[in-house]
FIFIBA-80584 format. One line per 5 residues: number of its first residue (from 0); their letters; for each residue y, x, z of C-alpha. Coordinates in steps of 0.02 Angstrom, whole numbers, plus 50000, padded with zeros to 5 digits. Layout:
<pts>
NUM) a) Y,X,Z ~ ...
</pts>
This chain:
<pts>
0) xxxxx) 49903,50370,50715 ~ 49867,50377,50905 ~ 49941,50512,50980 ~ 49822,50569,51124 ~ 49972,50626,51219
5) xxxxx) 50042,50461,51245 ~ 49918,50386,51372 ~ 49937,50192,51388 ~ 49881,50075,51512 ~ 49900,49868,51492
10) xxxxx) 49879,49766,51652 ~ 49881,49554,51625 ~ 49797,49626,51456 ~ 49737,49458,51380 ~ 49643,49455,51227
15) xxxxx) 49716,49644,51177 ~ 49871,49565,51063 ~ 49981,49728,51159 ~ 49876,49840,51170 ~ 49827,49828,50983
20) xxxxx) 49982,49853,50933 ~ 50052,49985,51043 ~ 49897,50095,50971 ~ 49948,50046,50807 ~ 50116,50127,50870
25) xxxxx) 50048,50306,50925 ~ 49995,50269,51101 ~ 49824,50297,51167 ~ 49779,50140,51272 ~ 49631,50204,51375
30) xxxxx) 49638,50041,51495 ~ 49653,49875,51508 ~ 49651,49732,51654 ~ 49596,49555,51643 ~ 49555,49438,51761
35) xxxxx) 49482,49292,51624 ~ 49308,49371,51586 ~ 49306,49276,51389 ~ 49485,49370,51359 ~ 49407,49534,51433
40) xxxxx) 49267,49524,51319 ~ 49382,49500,51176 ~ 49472,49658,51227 ~ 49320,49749,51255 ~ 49245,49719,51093
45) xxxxx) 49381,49742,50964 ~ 49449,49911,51076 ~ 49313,50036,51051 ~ 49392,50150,51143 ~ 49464,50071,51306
50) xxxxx) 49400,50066,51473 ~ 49408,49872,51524 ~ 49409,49800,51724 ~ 49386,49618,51734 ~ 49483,49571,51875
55) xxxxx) 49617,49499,51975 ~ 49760,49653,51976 ~ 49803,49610,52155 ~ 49644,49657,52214 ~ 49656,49845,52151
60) xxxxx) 49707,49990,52189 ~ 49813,50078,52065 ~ 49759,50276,52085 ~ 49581,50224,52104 ~ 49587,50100,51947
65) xxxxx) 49660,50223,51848 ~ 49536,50377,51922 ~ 49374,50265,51881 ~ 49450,50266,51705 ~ 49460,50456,51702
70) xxxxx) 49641,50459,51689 ~ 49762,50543,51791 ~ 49933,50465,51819 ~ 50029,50634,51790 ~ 49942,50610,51634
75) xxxxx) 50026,50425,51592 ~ 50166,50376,51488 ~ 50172,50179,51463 ~ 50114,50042,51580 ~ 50126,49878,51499
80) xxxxx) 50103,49705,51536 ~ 50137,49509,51516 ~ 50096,49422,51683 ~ 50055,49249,51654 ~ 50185,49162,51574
85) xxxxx) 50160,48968,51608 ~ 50247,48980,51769 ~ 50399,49051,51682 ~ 50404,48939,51525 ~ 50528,48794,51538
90) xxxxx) 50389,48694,51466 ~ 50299,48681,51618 ~ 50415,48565,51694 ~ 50288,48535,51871 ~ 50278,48713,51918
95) xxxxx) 50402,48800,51864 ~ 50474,48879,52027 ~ 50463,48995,52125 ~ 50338,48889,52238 ~ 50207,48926,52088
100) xxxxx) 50106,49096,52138 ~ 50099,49136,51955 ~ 50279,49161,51976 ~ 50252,49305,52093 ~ 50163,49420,51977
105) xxxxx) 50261,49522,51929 ~ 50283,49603,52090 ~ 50100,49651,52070 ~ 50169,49753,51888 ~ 50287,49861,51993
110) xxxxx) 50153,49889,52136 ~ 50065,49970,51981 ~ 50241,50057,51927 ~ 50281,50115,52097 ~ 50134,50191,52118
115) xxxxx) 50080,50287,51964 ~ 50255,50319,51907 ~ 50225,50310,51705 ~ 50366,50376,51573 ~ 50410,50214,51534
120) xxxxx) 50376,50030,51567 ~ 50362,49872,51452 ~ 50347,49719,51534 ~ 50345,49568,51410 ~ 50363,49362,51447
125) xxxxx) 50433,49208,51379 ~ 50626,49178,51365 ~ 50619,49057,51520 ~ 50585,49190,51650 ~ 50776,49239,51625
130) xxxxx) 50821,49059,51703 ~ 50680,49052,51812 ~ 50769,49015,52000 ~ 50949,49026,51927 ~ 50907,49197,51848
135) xxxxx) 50832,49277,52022 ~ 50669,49324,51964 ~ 50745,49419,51813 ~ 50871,49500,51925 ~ 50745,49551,52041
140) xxxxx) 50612,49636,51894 ~ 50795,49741,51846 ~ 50828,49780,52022 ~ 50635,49856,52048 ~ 50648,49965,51899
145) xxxxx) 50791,50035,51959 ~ 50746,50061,52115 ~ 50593,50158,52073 ~ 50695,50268,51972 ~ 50703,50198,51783
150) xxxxx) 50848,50143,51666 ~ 50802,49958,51641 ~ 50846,49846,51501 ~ 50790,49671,51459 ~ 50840,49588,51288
155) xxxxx) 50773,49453,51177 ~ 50655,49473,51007 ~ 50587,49356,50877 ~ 50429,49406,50816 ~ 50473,49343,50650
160) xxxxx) 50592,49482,50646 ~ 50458,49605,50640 ~ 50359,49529,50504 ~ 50260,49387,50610 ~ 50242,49234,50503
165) xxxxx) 50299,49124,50671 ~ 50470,49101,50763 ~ 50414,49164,50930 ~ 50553,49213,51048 ~ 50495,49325,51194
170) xxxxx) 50585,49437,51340 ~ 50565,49605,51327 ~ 50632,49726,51473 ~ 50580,49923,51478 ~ 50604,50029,51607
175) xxxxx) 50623,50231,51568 ~ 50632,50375,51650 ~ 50741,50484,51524 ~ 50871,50387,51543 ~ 50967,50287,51398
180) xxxxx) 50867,50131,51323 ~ 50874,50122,51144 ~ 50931,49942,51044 ~ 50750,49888,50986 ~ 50772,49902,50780
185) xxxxx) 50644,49799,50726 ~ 50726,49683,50559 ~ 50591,49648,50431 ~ 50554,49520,50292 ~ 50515,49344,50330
190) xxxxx) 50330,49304,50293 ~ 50290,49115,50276 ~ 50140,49007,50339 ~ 50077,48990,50154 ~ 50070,49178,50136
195) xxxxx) 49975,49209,50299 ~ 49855,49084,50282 ~ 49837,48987,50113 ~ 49679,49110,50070 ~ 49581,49075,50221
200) xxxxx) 49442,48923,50183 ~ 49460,48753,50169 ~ 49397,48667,50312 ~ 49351,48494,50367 ~ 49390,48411,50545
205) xxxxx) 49284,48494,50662 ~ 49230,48648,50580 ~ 49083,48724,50687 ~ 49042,48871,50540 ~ 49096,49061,50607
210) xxxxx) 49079,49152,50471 ~ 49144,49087,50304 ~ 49207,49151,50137 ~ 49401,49160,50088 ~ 49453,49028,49983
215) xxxxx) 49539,49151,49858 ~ 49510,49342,49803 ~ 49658,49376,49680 ~ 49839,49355,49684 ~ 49854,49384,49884
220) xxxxx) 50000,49408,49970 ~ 50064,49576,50053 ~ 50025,49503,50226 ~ 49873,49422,50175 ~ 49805,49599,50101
225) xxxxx) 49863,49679,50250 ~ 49764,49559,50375 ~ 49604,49569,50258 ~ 49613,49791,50249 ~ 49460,49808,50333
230) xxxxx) 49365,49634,50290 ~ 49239,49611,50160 ~ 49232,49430,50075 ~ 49200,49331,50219 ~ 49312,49313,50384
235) xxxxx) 49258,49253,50574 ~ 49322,49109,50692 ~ 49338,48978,50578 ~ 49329,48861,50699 ~ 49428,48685,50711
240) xxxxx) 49425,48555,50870 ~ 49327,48386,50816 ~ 49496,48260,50812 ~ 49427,48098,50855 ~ 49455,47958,50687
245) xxxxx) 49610,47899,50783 ~ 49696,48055,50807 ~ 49650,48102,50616 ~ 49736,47948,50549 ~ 49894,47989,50647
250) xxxxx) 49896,48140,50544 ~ 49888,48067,50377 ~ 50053,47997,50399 ~ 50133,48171,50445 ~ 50218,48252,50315
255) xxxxx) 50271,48453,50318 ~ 50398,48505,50463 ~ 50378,48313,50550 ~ 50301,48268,50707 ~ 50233,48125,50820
260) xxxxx) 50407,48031,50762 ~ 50333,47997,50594 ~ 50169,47892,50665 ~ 50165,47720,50657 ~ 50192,47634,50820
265) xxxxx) 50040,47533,50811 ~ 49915,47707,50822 ~ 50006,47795,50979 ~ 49944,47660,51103 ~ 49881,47773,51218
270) xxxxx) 50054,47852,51255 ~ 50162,47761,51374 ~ 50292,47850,51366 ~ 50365,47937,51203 ~ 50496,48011,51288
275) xxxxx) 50396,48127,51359 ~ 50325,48183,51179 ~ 50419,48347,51135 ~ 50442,48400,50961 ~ 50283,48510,50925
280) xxxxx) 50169,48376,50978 ~ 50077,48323,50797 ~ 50179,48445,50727 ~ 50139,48498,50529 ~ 50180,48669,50463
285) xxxxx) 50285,48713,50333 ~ 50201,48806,50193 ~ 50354,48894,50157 ~ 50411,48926,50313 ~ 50372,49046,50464
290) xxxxx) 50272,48924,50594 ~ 50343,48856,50774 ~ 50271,48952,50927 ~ 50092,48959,50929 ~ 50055,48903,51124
295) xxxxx) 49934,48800,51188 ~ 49823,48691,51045 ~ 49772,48521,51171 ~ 49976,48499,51190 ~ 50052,48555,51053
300) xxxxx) 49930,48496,50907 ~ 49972,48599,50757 ~ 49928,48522,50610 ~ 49875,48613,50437 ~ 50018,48607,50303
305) xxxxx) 49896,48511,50205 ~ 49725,48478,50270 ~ 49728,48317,50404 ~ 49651,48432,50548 ~ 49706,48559,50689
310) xxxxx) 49743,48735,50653 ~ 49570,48833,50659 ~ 49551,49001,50760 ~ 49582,49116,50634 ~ 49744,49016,50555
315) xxxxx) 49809,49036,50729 ~ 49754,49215,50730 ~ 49826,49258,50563 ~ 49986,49180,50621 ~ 49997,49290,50791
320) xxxxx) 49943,49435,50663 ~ 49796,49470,50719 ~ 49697,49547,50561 ~ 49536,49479,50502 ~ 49438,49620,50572
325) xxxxx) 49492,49550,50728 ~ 49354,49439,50836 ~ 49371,49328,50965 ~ 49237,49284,51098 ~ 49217,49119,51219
330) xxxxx) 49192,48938,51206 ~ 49320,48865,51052 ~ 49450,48828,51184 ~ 49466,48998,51259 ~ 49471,49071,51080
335) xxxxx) 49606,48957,51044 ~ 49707,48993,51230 ~ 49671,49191,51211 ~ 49762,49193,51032 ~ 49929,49056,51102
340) xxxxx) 49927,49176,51274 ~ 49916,49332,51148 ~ 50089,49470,51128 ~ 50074,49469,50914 ~ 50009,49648,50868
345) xxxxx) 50123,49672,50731 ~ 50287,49637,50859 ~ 50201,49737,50977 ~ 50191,49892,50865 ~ 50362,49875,50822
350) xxxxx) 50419,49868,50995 ~ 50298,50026,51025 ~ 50359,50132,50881 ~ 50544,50110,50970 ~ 50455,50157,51131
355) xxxxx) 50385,50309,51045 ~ 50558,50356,50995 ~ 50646,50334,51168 ~ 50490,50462,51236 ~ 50502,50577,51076
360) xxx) 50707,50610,51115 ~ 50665,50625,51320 ~ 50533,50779,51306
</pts>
């Protein structure tokens, strides 16, 4: 239940993966920021509540932002955010340096922290950031927090530790003013791919149908009832890319937890170079596994445990836990970048009910 008390604001807010589940923890998130208008619109639309600016953070003013929003930052306890992450991911071999203004955003969080001061701070990224310039950028987001006067912590999660049906690894490091940081407790039960999806419809190659009905009504799963609570019998954003014939017959010779390794030689002409193929590229789930990280669908290529196609939207969205009631707005490829650039809701909450805790034992 949200507690009205506990006044939340999430800058770098995305599609809304945070701040739906820090509400789902207790805290009132009144606004969000978001330069990318689709990912705004997502946020707007499935957060009835929230007061959403669509633009670039370094062109605000933090007091004024917050004043237009009718909230006053005495009156704040959490400022969250994930600035963009593909400048910290050790992926993203061409710009991953400090050289990359991406890289720099973070400095635009604490302009936010130094000025309206909140209870406490979560600022969330991918593992690479710790390594990022030989560990300088990370040592630099720990030195700020101090220096405006919080305890600061950073340490590791796995989303499939909070009952995310995907191995996601992310940095997490809060800031709070009441002193000691709690050891996030977050151990739950691992949920596999075929439990979060297997109900969703059977699609073909290409799927251009929104609306569609579930495949199955009886015998769900726990996680599968819990991402359907509020649904009827049909779910949205069922949409799959078109594969071209080529890239569709490279999947037929796939099996479950392989990759590009297992197509013939003779159908990968267009790549010139293998060894720059990673292992999630034509990558096919296991049903009865969690899935690999869910990042960004044109290089990674998920394929269906099963079905010789792409992941659609909402297989992707039911794998960041994003329940069905949840919409997503924008051409098929912003859908699809909004869900891999997503925080998962249900590690969100988690992290926010330990938040809730740390503010709880401070008052």
């Amino acid at each position: 239940m949200v507690n009205s008390h506990y006044i939340g604001v999430d800058i770098f807010a995305g599609a809304g993966g945070l701040s739906m589940g820090l509400s789902r923890a207790g805290f009132n998130m009144k606004l969000g920021i978001e330069i990318d208008s689709n990912s705004a619109l997502t946020l707007k639309k499935n957060h009835g509540g929230m007061s959403v600016v669509v633009s670039d953070v370094r062109f605000l003013d933090p007091i004024k932002t917050l004043n237009q929003a009718e909230i006053h930052p005495n009156e704040l306890a959490i400022l969250a955010g994930g600035p963009p992450c593909r400048g910290f991911s050790v992926s993203n071999r061409r710009s991953r340096s400090l050289d990359n203004p991406l890289n720099s955003l973070y400095k635009e969080f604490f302009r936010f922290i130094k000025a309206l001061k909140p209870q406490i701070f979560l600022l969330e990224n991918v593992v690479g950031l710790k390594t990022l310039a030989q560990g300088a950028v990370l040592h630099d987001i720990l030195n700020l927090g101090k220096k405006y006067g919080y305890t600061v912590c950073s340490t590791i999660v796995n989303s499939e530790d909070s009952g995310v049906p995907q191995r996601r690894k992310r940095l997490v490091i809060i800031g709070t003013k009441h002193g000691h940081v709690q050891h996030l407790e977050m151990k739950k039960r691992t949920v596999t791919v075929r439990e979060a999806i297997e109900d969703l419809p059977i699609l073909q190659n290409g799927n251009k149908t929104d609306l569609m009905e579930y495949s199955k009504q009886n015998n769900l799963s726990e996680y599968q009832k819990m991402m359907r609570k509020t649904s009827m019998h049909i779910v949205p954003n069922n949409f799959v890319t078109k594969n071209s014939d080529l890239v569709v017959e490279r999947y037929k010779h796939i099996p479950p937890g392989g990759n590009w390794k297992s197509i013939p030689t003779e159908l990968m002409g267009n790549y010139t170079n293998t060894k720059n193929c990673h292992g999630w590229i034509y990558y096919r789930l296991k049903w009865d596994e969690p899935s690999i990280v869910i990042s960004n669908f044109r290089k990674n290529m998920l394929i269906h445990p099963e079905q010789n196609r792409g992941l659609s939207v909402r297989e992707a969205a039911r794998l960041q836990s994003f329940p069905d009631s949840f919409s997503f707005f924008g051409a098929l490829g912003s859908q699809q970048q909004q869900i891999a650039n997503a925080v998962p809701p249900l590690l969100a909450e988690e992290i926010g009910k330990n938040l809730l805790t740390m503010l709880e034992e401070g008052r």
